[in-house]
C-alpha positions in Angstrom: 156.9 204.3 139.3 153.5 205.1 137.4 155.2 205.6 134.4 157.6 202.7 134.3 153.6 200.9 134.8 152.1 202.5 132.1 155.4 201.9 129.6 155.7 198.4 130.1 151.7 197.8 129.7 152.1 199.7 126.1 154.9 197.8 125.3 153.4 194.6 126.3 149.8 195.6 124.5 152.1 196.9 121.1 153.7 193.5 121.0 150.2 191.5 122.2 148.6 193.5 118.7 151.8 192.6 116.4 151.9 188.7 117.4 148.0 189.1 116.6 148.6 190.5 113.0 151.6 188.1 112.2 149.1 185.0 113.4 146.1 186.8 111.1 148.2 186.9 108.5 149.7 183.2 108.6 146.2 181.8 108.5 145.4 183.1 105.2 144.7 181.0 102.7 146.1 178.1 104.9 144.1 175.2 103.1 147.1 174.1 100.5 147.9 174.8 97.3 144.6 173.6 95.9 143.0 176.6 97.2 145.4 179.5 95.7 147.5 177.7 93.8 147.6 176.2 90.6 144.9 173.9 90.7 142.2 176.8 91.9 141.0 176.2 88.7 139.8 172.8 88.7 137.9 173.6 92.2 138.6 172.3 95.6 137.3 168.9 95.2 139.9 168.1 92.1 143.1 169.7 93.4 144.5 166.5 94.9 143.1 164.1 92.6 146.2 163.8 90.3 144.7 164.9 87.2 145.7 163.9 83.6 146.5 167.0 81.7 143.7 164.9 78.8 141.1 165.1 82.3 142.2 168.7 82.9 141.2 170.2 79.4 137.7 168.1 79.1 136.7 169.4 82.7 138.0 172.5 81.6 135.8 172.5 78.3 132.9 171.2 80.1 132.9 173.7 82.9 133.0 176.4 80.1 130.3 175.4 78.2 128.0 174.6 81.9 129.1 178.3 82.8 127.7 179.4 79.2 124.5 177.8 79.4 124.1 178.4 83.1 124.8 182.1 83.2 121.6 184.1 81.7 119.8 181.6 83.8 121.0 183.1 87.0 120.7 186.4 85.7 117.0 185.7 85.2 117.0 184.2 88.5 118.4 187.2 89.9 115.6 189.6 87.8 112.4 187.7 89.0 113.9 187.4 92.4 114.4 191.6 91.8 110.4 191.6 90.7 109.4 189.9 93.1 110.3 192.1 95.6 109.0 194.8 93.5 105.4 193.4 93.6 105.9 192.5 97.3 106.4 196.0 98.3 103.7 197.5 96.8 101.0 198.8 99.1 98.1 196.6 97.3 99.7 193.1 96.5 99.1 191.5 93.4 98.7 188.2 94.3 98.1 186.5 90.6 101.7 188.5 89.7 103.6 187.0 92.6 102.6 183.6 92.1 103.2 183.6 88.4 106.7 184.9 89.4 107.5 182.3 91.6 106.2 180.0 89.1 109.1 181.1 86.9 111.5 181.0 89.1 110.4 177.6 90.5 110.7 176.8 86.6 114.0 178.1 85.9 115.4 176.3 89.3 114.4 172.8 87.9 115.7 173.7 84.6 119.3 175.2 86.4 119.0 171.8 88.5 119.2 169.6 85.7 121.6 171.6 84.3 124.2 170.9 87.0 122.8 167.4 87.3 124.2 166.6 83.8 127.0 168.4 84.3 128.1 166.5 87.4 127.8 163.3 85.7 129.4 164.0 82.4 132.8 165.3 84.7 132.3 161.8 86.7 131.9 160.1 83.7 135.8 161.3 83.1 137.6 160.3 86.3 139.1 157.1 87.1 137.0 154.4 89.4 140.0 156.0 92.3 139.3 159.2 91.5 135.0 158.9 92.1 135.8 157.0 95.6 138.4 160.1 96.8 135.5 162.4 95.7 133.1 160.6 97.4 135.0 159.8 100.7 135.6 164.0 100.5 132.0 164.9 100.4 131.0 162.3 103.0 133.7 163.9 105.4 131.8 167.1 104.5 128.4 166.0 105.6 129.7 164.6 108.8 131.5 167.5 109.5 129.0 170.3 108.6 130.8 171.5 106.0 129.2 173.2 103.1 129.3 175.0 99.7 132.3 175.9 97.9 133.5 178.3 100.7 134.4 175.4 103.0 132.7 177.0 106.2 129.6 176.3 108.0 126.4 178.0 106.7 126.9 181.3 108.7 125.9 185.0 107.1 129.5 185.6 107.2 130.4 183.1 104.6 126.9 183.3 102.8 126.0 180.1 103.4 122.1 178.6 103.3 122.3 176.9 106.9 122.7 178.2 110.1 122.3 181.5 110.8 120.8 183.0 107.4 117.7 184.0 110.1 114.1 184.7 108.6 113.9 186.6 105.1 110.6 187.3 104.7 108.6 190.7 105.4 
């Protein structure tokens, strides 16, 4: 009798784990084709927009050249970010180098800022007066929603995102 017990509970956990995995499995990349198909290229915000294949190349040329210009700026982002935890961790603090540091990188923010500022306006400035008001009824659903970023989840550590639950990052 015990063993007829302890059989069917395997059998019933072995199949519990499978229907587990198969459901996993189904929910990845479940958002559409936008996400992994085709379109990926054009972001998530343009997949259903009906592009022309005229609007398609121009975004696609301007998000080259904003990726050009954009790049070393984040890499120097990323080095005074790096040197500023340098100085940080040093037992006597230089105070004057920190604060020039995050002058720079308060500098290079602004300038990354406008950046994607111009760029977001000269990709606007190429869709069609339908176009802007699907784009802007999409981000409004966003903010009521908590959505954020690119990755489509709330701001958890999981997904990297700069809202809730990024916790303290100081010393």
């Amino acid at each position: 009798m015990n063993t007829r017990v302890i059989k069917t509970a395997g059998v019933l956990l072995l199949g519990f784990l499978m229907i587990t995995a198969v459901n996993a499995q189904n929910r990845q990349g479940g958002r559409g084709q936008g996400y992994n198909g085709a379109e990926k290229s054009y972001g998530h915000q343009f997949a259903k927009l009906e592009l022309s294949d005229e609007q398609k190349t121009e975004i696609t040329s301007l998000r080259t050249e904003h990726y050009k210009e954009i790049t070393p700026l984040k890499n120097k982002m990323a080095e005074l970010k790096a040197r500023e935890r340098t100085l940080l961790s040093e037992e006597s603090v230089d105070m004057k180098a920190v604060n020039k540091t995050i002058d720079e990188q308060t500098d290079l923010m602004n300038s990354m800022r406008k950046l994607q500022v111009e760029q977001q306006v000269a990709v606007k400035s190429l869709l069609t007066d339908e176009q802007l008001m699907q784009v802007q009824q999409r981000r409004q659903f966003a903010k009521r929603t908590g959505f954020h970023g690119k990755s489509g989840h709330r701001g958890s550590r999981t997904y990297g995102g700069a809202g809730m639950g990024r916790g303290y990052r100081g010393i």
